[in-house]
MARVORO-789484 format. One line per 5 residues: number of its first residue (from 1); for each residue x, y, z of N, C-alpha, C. Coordinates in Angstrom, 1 decimal. Layout:
! residues N
NUM) X:Y:Z:X:Y:Z:X:Y:Z | ...
! end
This chain:
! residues 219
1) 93.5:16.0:-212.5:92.4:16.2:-211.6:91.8:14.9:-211.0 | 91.7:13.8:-211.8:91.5:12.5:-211.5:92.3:11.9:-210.5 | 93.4:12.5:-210.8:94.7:11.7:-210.0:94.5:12.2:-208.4 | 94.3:13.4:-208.4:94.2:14.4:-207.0:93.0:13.8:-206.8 | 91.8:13.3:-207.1:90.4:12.9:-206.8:90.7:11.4:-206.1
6) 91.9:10.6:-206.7:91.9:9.3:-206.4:92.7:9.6:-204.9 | 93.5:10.2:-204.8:94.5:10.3:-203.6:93.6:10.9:-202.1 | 94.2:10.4:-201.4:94.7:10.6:-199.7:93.2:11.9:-199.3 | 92.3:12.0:-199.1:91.6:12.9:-198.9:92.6:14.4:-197.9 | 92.0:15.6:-198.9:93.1:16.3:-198.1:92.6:17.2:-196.8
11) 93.8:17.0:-195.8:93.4:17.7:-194.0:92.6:19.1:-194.4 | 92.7:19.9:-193.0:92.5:21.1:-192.7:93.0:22.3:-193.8 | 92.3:22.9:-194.2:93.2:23.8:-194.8:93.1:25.3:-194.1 | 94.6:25.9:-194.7:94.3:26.9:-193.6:93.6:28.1:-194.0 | 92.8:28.7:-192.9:91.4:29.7:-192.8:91.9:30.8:-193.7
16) 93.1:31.4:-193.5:93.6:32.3:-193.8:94.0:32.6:-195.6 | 94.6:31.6:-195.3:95.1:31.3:-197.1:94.4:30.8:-198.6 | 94.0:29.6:-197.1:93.4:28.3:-197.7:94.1:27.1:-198.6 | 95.0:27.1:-198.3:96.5:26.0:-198.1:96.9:25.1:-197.1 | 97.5:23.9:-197.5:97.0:22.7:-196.6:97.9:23.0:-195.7
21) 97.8:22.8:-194.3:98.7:23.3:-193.1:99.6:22.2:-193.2 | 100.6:22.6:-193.7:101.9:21.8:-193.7:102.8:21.7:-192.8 | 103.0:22.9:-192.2:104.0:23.4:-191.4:103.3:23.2:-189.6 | 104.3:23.4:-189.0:104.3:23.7:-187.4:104.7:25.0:-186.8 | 104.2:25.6:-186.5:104.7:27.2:-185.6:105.3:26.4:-184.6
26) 106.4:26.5:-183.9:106.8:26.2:-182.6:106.7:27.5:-181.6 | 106.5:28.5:-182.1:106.5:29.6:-181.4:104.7:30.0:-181.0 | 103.9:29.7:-182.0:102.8:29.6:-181.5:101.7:28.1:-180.8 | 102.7:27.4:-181.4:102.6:26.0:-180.9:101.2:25.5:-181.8 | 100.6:25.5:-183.1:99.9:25.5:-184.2:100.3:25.5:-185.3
31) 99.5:24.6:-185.8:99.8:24.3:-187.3:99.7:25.7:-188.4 | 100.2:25.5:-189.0:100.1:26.8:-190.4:100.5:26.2:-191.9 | 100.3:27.1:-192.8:100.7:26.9:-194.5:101.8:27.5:-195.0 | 102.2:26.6:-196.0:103.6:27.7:-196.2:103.4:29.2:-196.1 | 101.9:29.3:-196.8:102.1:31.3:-196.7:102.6:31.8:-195.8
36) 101.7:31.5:-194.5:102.1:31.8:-193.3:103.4:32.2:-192.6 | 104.0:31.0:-193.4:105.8:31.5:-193.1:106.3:32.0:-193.7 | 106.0:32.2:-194.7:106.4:33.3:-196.1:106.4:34.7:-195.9 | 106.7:35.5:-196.5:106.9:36.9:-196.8:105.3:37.1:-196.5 | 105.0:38.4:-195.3:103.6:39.0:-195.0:102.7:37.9:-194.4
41) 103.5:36.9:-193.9:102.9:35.5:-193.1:102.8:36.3:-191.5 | 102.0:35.6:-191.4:102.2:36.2:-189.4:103.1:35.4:-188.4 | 103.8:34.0:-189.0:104.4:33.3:-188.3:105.8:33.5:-189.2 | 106.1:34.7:-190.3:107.5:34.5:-190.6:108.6:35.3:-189.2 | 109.7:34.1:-189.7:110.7:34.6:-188.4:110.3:34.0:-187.5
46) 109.3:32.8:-186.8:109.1:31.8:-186.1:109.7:31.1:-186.5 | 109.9:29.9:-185.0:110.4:29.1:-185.2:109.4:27.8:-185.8 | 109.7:27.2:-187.0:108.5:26.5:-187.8:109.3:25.3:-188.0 | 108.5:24.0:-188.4:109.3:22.9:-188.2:107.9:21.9:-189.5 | 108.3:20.8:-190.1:107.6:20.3:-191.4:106.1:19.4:-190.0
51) 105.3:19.7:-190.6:104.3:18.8:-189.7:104.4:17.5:-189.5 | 105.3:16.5:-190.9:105.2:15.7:-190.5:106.5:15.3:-189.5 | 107.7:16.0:-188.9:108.9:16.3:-188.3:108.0:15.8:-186.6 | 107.4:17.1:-187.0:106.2:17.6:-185.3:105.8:16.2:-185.1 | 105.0:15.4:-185.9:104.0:14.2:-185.6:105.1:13.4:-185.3
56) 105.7:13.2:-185.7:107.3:11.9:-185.6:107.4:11.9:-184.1 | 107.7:13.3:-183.6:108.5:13.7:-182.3:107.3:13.2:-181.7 | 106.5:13.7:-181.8:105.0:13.5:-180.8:104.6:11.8:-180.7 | 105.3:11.0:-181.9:104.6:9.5:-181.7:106.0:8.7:-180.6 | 106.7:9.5:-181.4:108.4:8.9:-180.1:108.3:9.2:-178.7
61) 107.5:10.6:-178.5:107.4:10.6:-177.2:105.8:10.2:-176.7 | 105.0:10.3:-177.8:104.0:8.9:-177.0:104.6:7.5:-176.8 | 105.7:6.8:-177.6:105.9:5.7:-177.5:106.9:5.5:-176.4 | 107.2:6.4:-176.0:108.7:6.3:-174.9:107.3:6.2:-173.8 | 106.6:7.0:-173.5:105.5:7.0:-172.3:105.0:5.6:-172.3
66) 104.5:5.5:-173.4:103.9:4.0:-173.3:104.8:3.1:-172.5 | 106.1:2.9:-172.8:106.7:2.3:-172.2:107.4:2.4:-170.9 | 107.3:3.5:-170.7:107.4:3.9:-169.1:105.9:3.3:-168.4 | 105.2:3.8:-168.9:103.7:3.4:-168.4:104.2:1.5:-168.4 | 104.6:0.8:-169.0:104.3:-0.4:-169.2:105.2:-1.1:-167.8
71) 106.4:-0.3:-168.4:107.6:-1.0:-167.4:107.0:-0.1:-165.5 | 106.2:0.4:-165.6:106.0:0.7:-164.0:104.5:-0.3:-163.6 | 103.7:-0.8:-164.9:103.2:-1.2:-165.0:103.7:-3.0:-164.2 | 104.8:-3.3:-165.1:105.1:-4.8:-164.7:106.0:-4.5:-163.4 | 106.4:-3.0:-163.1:106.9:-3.2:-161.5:105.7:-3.1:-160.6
76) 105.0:-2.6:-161.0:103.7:-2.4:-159.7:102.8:-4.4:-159.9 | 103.0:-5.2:-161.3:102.7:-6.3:-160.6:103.6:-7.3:-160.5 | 104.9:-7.1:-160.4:106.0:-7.6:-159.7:105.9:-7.5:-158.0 | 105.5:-6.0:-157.6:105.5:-6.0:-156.5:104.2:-6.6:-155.8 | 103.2:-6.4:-156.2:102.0:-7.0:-155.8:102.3:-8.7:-155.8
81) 102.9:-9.5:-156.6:103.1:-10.6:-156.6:103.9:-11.3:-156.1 | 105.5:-10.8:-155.2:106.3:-10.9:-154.8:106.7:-10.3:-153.4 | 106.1:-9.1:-153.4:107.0:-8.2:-152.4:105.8:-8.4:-151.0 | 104.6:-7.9:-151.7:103.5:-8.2:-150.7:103.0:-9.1:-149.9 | 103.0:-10.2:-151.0:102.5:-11.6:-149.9:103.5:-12.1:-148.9
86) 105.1:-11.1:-149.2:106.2:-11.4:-148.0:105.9:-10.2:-147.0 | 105.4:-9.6:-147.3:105.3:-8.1:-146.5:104.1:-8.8:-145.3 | 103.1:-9.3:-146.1:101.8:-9.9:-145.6:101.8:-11.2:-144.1 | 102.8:-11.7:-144.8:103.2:-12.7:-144.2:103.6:-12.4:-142.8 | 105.0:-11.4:-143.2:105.5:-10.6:-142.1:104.5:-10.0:-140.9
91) 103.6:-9.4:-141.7:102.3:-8.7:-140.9:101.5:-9.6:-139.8 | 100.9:-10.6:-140.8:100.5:-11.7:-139.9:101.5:-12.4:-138.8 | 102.9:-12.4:-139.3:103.6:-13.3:-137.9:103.8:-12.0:-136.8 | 103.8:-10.8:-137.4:104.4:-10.0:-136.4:102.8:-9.9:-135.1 | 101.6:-9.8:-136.0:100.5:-9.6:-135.2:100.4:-10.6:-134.6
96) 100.6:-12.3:-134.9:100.7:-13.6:-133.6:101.4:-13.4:-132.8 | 102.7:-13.0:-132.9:103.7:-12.8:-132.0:103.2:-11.6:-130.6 | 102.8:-10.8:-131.4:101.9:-9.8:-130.7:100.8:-10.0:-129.7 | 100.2:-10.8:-130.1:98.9:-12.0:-130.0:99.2:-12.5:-128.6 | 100.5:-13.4:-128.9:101.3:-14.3:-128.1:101.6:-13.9:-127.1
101) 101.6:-12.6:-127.0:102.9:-11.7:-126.1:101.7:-11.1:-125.3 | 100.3:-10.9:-125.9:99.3:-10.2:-124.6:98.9:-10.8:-123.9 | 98.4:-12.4:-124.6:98.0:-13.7:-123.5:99.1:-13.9:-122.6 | 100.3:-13.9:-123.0:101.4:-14.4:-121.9:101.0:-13.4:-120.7 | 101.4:-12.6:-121.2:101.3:-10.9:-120.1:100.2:-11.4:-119.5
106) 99.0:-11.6:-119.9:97.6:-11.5:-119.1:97.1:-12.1:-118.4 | 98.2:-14.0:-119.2:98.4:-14.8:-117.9:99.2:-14.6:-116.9 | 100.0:-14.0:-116.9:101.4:-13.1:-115.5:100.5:-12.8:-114.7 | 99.5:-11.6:-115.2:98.5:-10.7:-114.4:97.5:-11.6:-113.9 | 96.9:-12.8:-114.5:95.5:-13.5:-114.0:96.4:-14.6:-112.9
111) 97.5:-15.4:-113.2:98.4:-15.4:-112.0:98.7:-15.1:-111.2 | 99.0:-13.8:-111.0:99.7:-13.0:-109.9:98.1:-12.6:-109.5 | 96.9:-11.9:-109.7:95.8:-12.2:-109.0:95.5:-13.2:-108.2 | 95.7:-14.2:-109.0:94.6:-15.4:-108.4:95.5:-15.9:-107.4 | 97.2:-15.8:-107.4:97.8:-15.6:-106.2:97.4:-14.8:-104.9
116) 97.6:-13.4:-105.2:97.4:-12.9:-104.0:95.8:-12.8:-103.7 | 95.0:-13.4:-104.5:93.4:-13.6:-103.9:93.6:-14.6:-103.2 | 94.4:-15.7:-103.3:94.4:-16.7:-102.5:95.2:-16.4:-101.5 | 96.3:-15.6:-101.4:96.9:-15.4:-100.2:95.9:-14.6:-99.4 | 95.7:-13.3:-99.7:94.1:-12.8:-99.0:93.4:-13.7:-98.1
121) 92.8:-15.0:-99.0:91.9:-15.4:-98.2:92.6:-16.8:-97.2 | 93.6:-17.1:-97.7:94.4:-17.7:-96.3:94.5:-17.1:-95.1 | 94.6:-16.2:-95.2:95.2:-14.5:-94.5:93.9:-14.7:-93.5 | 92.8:-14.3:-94.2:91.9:-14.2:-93.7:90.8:-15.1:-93.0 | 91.7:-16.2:-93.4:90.5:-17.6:-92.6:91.9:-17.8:-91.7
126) 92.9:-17.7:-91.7:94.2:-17.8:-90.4:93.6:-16.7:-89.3 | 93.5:-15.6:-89.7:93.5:-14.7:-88.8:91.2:-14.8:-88.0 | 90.4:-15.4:-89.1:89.5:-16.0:-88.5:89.5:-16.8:-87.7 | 90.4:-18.2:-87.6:90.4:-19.4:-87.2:91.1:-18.7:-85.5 | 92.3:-18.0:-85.8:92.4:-17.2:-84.1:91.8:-16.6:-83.7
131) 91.2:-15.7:-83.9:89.7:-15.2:-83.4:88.6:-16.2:-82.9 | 88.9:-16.8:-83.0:87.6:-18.0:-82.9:88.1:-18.4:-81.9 | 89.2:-19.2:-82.0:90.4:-19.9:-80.9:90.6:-19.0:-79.5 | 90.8:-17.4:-80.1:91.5:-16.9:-78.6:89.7:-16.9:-78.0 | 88.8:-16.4:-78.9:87.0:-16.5:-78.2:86.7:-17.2:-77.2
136) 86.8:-18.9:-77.6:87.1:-20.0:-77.2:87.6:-20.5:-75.9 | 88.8:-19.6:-75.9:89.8:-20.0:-74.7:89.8:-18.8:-73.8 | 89.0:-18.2:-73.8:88.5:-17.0:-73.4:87.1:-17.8:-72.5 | 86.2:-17.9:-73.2:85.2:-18.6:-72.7:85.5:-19.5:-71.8 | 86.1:-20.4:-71.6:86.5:-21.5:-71.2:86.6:-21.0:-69.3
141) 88.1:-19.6:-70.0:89.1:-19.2:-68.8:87.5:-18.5:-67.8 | 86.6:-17.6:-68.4:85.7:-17.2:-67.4:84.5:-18.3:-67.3 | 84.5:-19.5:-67.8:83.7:-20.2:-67.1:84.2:-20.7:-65.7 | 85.5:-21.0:-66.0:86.0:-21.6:-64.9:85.9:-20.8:-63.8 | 86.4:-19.7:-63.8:86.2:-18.3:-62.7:85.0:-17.9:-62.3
146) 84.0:-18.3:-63.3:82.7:-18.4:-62.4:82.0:-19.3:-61.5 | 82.9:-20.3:-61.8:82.3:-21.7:-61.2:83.2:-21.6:-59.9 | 84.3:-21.3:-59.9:85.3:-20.6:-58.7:84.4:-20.0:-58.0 | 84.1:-18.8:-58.4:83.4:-17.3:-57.3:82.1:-17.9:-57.1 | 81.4:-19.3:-58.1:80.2:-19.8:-57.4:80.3:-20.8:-56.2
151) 81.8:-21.5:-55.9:82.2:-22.0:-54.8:82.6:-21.2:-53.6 | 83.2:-20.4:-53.7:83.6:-19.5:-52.9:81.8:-18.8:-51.9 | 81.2:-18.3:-52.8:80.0:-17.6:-52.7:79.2:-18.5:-51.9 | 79.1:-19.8:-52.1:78.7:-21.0:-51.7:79.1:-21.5:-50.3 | 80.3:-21.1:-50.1:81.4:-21.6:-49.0:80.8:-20.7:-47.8
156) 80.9:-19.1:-48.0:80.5:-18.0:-47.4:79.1:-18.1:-46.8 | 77.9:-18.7:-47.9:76.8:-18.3:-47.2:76.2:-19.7:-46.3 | 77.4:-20.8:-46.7:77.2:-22.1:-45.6:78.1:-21.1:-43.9 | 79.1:-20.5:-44.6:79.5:-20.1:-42.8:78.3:-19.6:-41.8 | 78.1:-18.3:-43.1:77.0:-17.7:-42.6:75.8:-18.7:-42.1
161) 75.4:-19.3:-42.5:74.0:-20.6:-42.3:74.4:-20.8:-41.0 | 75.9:-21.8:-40.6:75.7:-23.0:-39.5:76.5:-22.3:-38.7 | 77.4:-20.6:-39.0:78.1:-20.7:-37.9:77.1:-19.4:-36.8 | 77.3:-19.3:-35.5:77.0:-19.0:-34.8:77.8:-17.7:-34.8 | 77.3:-16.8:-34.0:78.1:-15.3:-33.6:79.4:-15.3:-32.8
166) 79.5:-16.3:-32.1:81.0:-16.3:-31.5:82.0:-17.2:-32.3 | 81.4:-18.0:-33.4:82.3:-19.1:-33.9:82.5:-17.7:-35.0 | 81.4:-17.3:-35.8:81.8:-16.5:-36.9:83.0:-15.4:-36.7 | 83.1:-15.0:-35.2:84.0:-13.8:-34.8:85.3:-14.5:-34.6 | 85.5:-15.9:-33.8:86.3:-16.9:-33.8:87.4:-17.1:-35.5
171) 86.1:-17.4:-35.9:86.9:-17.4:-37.8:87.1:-16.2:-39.0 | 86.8:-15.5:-37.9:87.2:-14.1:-39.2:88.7:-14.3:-39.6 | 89.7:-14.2:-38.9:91.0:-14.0:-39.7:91.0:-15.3:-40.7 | 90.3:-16.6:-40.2:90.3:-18.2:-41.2:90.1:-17.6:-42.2 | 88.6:-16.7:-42.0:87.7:-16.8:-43.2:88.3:-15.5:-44.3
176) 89.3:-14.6:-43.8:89.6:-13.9:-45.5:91.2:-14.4:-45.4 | 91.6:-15.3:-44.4:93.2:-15.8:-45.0:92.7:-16.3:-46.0 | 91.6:-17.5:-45.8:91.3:-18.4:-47.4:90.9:-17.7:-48.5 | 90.2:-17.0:-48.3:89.5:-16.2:-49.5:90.0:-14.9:-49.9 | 91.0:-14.6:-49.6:91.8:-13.2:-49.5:92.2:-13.3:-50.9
181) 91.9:-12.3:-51.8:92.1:-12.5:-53.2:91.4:-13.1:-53.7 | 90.5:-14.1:-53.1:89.6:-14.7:-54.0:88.6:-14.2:-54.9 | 88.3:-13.0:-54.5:86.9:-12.0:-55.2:87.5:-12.2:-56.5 | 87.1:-12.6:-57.4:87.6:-12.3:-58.8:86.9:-10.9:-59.7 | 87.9:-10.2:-60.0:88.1:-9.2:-60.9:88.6:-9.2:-61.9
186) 88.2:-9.1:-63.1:88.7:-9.2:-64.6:90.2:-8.3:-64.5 | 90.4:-6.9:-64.0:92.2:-6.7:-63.6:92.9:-7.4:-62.9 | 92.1:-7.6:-61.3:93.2:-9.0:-60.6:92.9:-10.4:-61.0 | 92.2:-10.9:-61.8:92.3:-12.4:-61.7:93.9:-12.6:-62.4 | 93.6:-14.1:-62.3:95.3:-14.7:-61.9:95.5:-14.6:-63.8
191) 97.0:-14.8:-64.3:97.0:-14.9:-65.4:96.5:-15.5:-66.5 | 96.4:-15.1:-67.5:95.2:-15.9:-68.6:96.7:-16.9:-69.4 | 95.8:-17.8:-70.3:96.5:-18.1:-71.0:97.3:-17.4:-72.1 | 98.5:-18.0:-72.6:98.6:-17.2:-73.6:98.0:-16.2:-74.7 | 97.2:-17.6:-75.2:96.1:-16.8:-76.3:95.0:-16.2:-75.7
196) 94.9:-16.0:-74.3:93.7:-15.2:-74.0:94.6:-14.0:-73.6 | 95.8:-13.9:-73.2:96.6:-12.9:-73.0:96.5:-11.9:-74.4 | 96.6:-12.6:-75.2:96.5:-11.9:-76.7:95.3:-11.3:-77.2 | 94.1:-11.4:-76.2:92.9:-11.5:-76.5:92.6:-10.2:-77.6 | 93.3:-9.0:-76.8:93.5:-7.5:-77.2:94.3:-7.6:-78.8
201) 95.1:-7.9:-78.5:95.6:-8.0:-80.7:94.7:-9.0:-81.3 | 93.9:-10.5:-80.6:92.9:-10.9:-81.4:92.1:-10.1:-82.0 | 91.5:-9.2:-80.9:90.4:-8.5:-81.1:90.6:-7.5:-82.3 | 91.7:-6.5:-82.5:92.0:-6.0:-83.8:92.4:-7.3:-84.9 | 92.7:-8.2:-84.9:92.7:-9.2:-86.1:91.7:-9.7:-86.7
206) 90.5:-9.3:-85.2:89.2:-9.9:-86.1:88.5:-8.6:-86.6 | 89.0:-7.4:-85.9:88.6:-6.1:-87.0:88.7:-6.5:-88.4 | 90.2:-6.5:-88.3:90.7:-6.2:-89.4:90.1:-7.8:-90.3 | 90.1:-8.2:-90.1:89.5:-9.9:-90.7:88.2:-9.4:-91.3 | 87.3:-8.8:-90.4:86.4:-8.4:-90.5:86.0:-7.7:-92.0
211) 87.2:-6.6:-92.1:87.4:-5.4:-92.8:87.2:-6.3:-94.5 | 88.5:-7.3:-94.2:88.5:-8.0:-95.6:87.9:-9.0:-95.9 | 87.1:-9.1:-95.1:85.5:-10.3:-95.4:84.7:-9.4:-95.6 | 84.4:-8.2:-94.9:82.9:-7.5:-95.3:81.8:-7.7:-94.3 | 82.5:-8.6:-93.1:81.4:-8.5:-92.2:81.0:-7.2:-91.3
216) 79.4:-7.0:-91.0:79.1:-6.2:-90.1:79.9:-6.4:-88.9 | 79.6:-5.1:-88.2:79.9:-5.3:-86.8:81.0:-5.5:-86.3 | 81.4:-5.7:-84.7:82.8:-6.5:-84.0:83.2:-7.2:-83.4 | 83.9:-8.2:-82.8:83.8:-8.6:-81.7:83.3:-8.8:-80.3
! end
């Protein structure tokens, strides 16, 4: 009794019997006592296995996990410490490159703007500067033609002044051989220059000039 007092304190015993559960049911997956598997046992004719058999299996296959756990363990910081910071790396050059490639593009595009802005406004101070020019040479051509019809007009009302009724009847055919055509009319006057010849496509180039400057109004 002393000896049993000194030893191993003893487990569960079972409810039923009251015998230390030695055994394994595999079929009810619970511990049991010999009775149990014995003759008028509820687990005889199960499949039963020694408890300490069951605990063996159970520490081999906690220790097999452990080591699966361990070894996915040193591959997850294998990979973290190797695979990543080249993955990382990759990431970062691929996004400069990326980087690289929208500034280039954006300079093509702020390029090719600031080209055809500047062609525009060549465009448009060329096609100002002849507008001005044909205006110009326009002005010029009917000053002159006024200063003409103001000689002419001049010429006439001296005849009229000093000539007399038989001298004025005397010089009728003189007086429209010289001045025959002289009347100036913007259809008959004599040829313009070139650029006042053009006056009519000036006039739509300073529309259109117009159009891409934003000025009111026309010519």
């Amino acid at each position: 009794m002393s000896a049993e007092s000194s030893g191993p304190e003893p487990g569960p015993l079972c409810p039923e019997h009251g015998r230390a559960l030695s055994w394994f049911c595999c079929s009810e997956r619970r511990l049991v006592c010999a009775a149990c598997t014995g003759l008028g046992g509820r687990c005889r004719g199960h499949r039963v296995r020694r408890a300490e058999e069951r605990a063996e299996e159970l520490r081999n296959k906690i220790v097999d996990h452990c080591e699966r756990l361990q070894f996915q363990s040193a591959s997850i910081t294998k990979y973290v410490a190797e695979v990543l910071p080249g993955k990382n790396q990759r990431a970062v050059s691929s996004a400069s490159a990326a980087r690289e490639l929208v500034i280039q593009r954006l300079g093509v595009v702020r390029g090719l703007c600031e080209s055809e802005e500047q062609r525009l406004l060549d465009r448009a101070h060329g096609e100002e500067e002849r507008a001005h020019q044909s205006i110009l040479t326009q002005r010029v051509h009917w000053t002159e033609a006024l200063q003409k019809l103001d000689t002419i007009r001049t010429s006439l009302v001296d005849m009229l002044t000093h000539l007399d009724d038989l001298q004025l009847i005397q010089k009728e055919q003189e007086i429209f051989e010289r001045h025959r055509g002289r009347a100036y009319r913007r259809e008959d006057c004599q040829p313009l220059p070139a650029t006042v010849r053009r006056s009519k496509d000036a006039d739509l180039q300073c529309q259109e000039v117009q159009g891409l400057c934003g000025w009111p109004g026309a010519l």
